[in-house]
C-alpha positions as CSV (number, residue, x, y, z in Angstrom):
1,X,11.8,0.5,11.6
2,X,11.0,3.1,9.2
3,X,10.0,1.8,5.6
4,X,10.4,4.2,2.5
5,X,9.3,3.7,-1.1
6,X,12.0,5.1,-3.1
7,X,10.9,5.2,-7.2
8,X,13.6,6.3,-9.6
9,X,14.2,5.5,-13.3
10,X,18.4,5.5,-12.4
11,X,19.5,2.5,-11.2
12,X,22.2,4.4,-9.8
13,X,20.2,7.0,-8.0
14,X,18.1,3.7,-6.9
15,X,21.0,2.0,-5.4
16,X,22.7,5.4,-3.8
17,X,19.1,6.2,-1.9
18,X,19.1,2.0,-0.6
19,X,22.5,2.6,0.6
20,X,21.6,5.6,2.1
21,X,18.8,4.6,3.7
22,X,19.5,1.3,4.7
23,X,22.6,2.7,6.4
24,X,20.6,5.0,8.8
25,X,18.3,1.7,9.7
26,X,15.2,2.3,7.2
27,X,13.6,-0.8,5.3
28,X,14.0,0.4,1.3
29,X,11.6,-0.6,-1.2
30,X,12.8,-0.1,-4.9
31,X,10.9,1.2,-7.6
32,X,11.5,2.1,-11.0
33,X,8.7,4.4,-12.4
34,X,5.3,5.5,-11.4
35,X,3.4,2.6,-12.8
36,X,5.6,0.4,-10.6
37,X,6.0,2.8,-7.8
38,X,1.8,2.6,-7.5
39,X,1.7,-0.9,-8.1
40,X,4.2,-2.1,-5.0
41,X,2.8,0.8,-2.9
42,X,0.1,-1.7,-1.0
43,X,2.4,-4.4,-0.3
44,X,5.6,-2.1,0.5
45,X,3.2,-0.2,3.1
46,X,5.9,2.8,3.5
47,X,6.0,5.6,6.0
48,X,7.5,7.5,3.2
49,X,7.4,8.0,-0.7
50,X,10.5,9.2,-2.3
51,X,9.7,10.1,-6.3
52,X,11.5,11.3,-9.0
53,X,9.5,14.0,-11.6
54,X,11.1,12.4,-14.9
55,X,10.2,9.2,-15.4
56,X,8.5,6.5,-18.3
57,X,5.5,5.7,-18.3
58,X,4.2,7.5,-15.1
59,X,5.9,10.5,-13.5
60,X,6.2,11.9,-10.0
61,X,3.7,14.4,-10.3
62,X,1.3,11.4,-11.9
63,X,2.5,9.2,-9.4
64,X,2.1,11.6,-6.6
65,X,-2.0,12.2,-7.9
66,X,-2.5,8.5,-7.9
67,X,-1.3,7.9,-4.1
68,X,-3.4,11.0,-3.3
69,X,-6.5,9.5,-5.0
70,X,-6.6,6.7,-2.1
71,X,-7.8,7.5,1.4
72,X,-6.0,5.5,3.1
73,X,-2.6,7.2,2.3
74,X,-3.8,11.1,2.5
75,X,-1.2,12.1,5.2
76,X,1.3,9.5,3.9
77,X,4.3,11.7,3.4
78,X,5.9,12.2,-0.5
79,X,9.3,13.7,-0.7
80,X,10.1,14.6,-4.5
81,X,13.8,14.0,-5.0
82,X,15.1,15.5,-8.6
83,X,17.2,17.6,-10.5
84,X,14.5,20.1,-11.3
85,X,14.4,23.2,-8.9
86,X,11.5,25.6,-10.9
87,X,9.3,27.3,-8.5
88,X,6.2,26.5,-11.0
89,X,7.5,22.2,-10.7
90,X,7.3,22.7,-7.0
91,X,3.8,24.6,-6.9
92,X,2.5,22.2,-9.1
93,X,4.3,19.4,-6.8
94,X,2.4,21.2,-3.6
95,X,-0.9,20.7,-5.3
96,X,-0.6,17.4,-6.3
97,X,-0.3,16.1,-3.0
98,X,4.0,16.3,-2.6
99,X,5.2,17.1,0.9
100,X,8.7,17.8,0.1
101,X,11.3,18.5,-2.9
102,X,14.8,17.7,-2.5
103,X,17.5,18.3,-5.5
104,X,19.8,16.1,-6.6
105,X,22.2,15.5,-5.7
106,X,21.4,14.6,-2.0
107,X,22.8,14.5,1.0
108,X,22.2,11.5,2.8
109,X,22.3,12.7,6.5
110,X,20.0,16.1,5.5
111,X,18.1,13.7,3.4
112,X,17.5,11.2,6.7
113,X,17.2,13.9,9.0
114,X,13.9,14.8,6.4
115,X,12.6,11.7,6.9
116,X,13.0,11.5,10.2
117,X,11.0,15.0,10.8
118,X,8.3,13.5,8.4
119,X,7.6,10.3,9.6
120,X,6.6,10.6,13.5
């Protein structure tokens, strides 16, 4: 079964990605920022980080640079899911370590049938 770390500040976009993503068969662990995001990472062992760029306390590029900093998830796949859509977001993005940028709001079946190309 395929387990994704979703991290959003809405509750709302939270609970729409679970129900999502539970619905196509993925285990969905819930985060709320990127100081939480970071700190369930290790026990939530995902195949797959979906972030949010505009969050408290630690944002998706922040959050995106602290995954990146650990060896042991370099080629773990980070799909950046917001409402921002600036070329100069996604290059920076790229070069933090992101995989992927999706803009809200999603799709659910394009947004599983990313995951599913990501996580082999």
């Amino acid at each position: 079964m395929t387990k994704i770390l979703a991290i959003d500040d809405s509750r709302t976009m939270r609970a729409m990605l679970e129900t999502a993503l539970t619905e196509a068969g993925m285990d969905v662990d819930l985060a709320e920022d990127g100081v939480e995001g970071l700190e369930v990472l290790p026990d939530a062992a995902p195949d797959l980080v979906i972030t949010d760029i505009n969050m408290p306390r630690l944002d998706g590029f922040g959050l995106i640079e602290g995954v990146r900093k650990k060896p042991e998830y370099a080629s773990l796949p980070i799909l950046v899911l917001t409402t921002e859509n600036g070329d100069a977001l996604k290059q920076r993005a790229r070069d933090a370590g992101a995989t992927g940028w999706i803009v809200k709001p999603f799709d659910a079946d394009k947004l599983v049938a990313v995951i599913n190309r990501l996580v082999v």
